[in-house]
Each structure stands twice: as structure tokens, then as C-alpha cells.
C-alpha positions in Angstrom: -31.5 -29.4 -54.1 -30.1 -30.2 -50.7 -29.1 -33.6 -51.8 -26.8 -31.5 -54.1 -25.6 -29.6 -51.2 -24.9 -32.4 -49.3 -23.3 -34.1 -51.8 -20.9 -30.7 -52.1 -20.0 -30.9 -48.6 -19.1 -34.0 -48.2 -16.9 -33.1 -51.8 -15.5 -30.8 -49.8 -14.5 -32.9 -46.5 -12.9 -35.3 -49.0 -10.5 -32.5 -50.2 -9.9 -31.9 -46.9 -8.7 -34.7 -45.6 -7.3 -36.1 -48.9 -4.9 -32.7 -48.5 -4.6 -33.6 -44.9 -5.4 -29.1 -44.6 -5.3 -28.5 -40.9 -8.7 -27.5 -39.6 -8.5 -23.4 -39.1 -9.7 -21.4 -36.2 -12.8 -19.5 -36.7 -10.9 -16.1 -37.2 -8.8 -17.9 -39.9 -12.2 -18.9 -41.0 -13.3 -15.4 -41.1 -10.5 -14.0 -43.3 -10.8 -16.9 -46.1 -14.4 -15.8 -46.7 -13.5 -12.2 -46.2 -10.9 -13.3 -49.2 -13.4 -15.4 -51.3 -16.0 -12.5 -51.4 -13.6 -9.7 -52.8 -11.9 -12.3 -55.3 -15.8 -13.1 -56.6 -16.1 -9.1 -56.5 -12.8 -7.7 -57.9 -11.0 -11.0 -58.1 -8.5 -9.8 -55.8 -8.2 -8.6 -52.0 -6.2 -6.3 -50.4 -4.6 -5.9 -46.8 -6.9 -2.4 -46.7 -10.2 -4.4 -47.9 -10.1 -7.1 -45.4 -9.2 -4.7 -42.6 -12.2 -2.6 -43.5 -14.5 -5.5 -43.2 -13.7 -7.3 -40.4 -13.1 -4.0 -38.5 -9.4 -5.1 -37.6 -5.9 -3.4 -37.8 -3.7 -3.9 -40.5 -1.4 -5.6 -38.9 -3.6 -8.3 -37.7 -4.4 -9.1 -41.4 -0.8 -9.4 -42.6 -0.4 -11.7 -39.2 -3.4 -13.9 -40.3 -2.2 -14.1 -44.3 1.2 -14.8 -43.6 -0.5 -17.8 -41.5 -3.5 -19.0 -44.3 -0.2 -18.6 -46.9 1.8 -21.3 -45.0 -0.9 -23.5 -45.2 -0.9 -22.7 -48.7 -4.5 -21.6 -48.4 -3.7 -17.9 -50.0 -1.4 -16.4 -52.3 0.3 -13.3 -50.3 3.2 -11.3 -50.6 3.4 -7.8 -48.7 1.9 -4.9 -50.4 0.6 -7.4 -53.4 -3.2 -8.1 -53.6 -4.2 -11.3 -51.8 -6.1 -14.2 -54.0 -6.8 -17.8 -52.9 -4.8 -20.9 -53.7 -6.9 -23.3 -55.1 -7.3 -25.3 -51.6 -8.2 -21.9 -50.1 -10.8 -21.4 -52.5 -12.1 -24.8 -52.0 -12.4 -24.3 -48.2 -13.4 -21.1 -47.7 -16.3 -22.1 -50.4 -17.3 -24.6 -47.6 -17.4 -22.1 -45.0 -19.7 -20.3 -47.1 -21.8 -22.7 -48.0 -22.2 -24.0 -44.2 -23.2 -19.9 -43.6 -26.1 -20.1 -46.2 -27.4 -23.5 -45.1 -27.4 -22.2 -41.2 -29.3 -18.9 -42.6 -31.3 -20.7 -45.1 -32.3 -22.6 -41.8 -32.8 -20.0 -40.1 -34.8 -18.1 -42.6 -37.2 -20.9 -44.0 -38.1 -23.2 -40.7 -37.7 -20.5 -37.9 -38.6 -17.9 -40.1 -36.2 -15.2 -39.0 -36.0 -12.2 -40.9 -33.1 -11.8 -43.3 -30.9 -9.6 -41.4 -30.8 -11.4 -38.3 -31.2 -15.0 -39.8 -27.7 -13.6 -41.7 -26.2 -11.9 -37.8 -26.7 -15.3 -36.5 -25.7 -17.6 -39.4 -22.4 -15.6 -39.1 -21.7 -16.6 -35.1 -23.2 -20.1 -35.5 -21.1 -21.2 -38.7 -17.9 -21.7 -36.6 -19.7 -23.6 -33.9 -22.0 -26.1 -35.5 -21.0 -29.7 -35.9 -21.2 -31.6 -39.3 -23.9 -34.2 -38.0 -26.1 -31.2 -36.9 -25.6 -29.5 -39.8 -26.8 -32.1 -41.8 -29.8 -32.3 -40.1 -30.8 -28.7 -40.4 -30.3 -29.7 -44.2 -32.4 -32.8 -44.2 -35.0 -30.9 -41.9 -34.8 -27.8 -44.9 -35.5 -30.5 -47.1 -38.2 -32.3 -45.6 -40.3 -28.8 -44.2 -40.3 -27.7 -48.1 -41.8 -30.5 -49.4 -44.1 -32.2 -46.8 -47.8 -30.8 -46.7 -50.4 -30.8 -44.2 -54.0 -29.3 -45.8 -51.9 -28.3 -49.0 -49.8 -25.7 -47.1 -45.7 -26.5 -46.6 -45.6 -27.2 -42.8 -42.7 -24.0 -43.5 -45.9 -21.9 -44.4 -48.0 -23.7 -41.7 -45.5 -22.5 -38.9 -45.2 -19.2 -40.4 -49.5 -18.8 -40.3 -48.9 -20.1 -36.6 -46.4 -17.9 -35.7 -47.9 -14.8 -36.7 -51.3 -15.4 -36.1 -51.8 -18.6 -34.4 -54.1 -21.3 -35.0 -57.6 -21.8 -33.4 -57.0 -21.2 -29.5 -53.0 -21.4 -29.6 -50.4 -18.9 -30.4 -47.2 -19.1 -30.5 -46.3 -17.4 -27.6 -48.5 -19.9 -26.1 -46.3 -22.9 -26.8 -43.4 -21.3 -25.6 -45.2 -21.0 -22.4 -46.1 -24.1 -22.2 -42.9 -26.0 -23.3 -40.8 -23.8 -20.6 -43.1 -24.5 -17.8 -42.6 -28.4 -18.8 -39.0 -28.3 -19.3 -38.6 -26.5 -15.8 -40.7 -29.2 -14.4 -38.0 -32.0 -15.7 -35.4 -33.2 -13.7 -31.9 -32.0 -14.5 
């Protein structure tokens, strides 16, 4: 399954480049998958939607389509609903995806619960370079298949971190790891 992921990502990168698309800033970033959402809901968005959702004036939106339509990522005219050009649709699809695999992360190896797996996915996504992300995606892979006593080492840590394991918590660990990172040199 992450193979397939992987595989879609790297897809995606290809388009990218191959369209020579200029790499968007994380706001821009914000409004394509504000876009992609409402076209998979309604197929369309408008000015008033997007506003609503990313808590923004009007006015701010219209600046930041008029900029996402000369890069021929979206399909905008005033007071017309907003859809994505095909590039658009391709990219902010990959913005997405990187969202769900930083949450999926999140949620299955850190085991953070779904609200705040998805709050943090959602700052993260803009920040995370590809190399790292790929890890977290071959780490997903590996913690889902790899077993120790029968048990996922995913449902291993979860056991841990809820109730601990002979003589060690969690919170033990922690302890532990900080006082030995404080004692490194820096």
C-alpha cells in the first residue's frame, strides 16, 4: 500500500517538474486544497466557501486565485465558481496526500488521537521535506508489518504507551532519554 503511495508521489513530482509549475507557498498551498475539497464536495468552489474555511477576507481569496490562475493552477473569473485546472488538481491532490501520510504517521506509530494527529498534519505538511517524508512512509510500512511476540510493534508501542511494560512506562523513557540528551555535548 505505501509502495503505491510512493509510487503516486513521485507521479506527481514528475508532473511537476515535467510542467516546470513553480513551487507554491504554503498559503497557496492552503487555498488549492481548500479548492480540491469543495470541487470533490459540490464540484465547484466559491469566493464565500473558501473564505469561510480558511477564516480569511474575501478579498484575500480573490488576491490568492487571481495568483493560482496565472499559474494556470485554477479556473477563476470574478463572481464565477472556482474549479481546478487539471495541473491544479494534480498538485493540490499531492498536498493532500502528503497531509494524510504525515497524519497517518502520526496516528499509527505515535498514536495520536485523530483530532490532533489531523491539527498537526495540517502545520507540518508545508514544512516536511520529501526525503523525511519518505521515511515516515517506509517507517508506516515497516511498523505494520513487522511483529515481535505476534503483536505489530504499532500495537506493542501502543500497550507501552498506555500501560507500560514490566517496570518501564512511557513516561519513564522520556525521562530517561532527556536526562541523556542533556548530558550530550552540543
Amino acid at each position: 500500500m505505501y509502495a503505491c503511495i510512493l509510487s503516486v508521489i513521485l507521479k506527481v513530482k514528475k508532473e511537476i517538474i515535467k510542467s516546470k509549475m513553480t513551487i507554491l507557498s504554503p498559503i497557496l498551498e492552503d487555498y488549492l486544497e481548500v479548492v480540491l475539497r469543495f470541487q470533490r464536495e459540490k464540484h465547484f468552489a466559491r469566493v464565500s466557501d473558501i473564505s469561510r474555511t480558511l477564516s480569511v477576507g474575501k478579498s484575500a481569496v480573490t488576491a490568492a486565485l487571481k495568483s493560482l490562475a496565472e499559474k494556470g493552477l485554477v479556473d477563476y473569473r470574478s463572481y464565477e465558481p472556482v474549479t481546478l485546472s487539471r495541473k491544479g488538481e494534480q498538485l493540490a491532490e499531492h498536498i493532500l496526500l502528503r497531509r494524510r501520510i504525515i497524519q497517518d504517521f502520526l496516528e499509527k506509530v505515535l498514536a495520536v488521537d485523530k483530532n490532533s494527529a489531523e491539527t498537526t498534519a495540517s502545520k507540518m505538511e508545508h514544512a516536511i521535506d520529501k526525503d523525511i517524508l519518505d521515511r515516515f512512509i517506509c517507517l508506516l510500512a515497516f511498523i505494520s508489518r513487522a511483529r515481535i511476540k505476534g503483536k505489530t510493534l504499532r500495537e506493542e508501542f501502543i500497550q507501552f504507551n498506555n500501560k507500560g511494560i514490566g517496570d518501564w512506562s512511557c513516561q519513564q523513557c522520556i525521562d530517561d532519554y532527556m536526562k541523556e540528551l542533556a548530558g550530550d555535548e552540543i
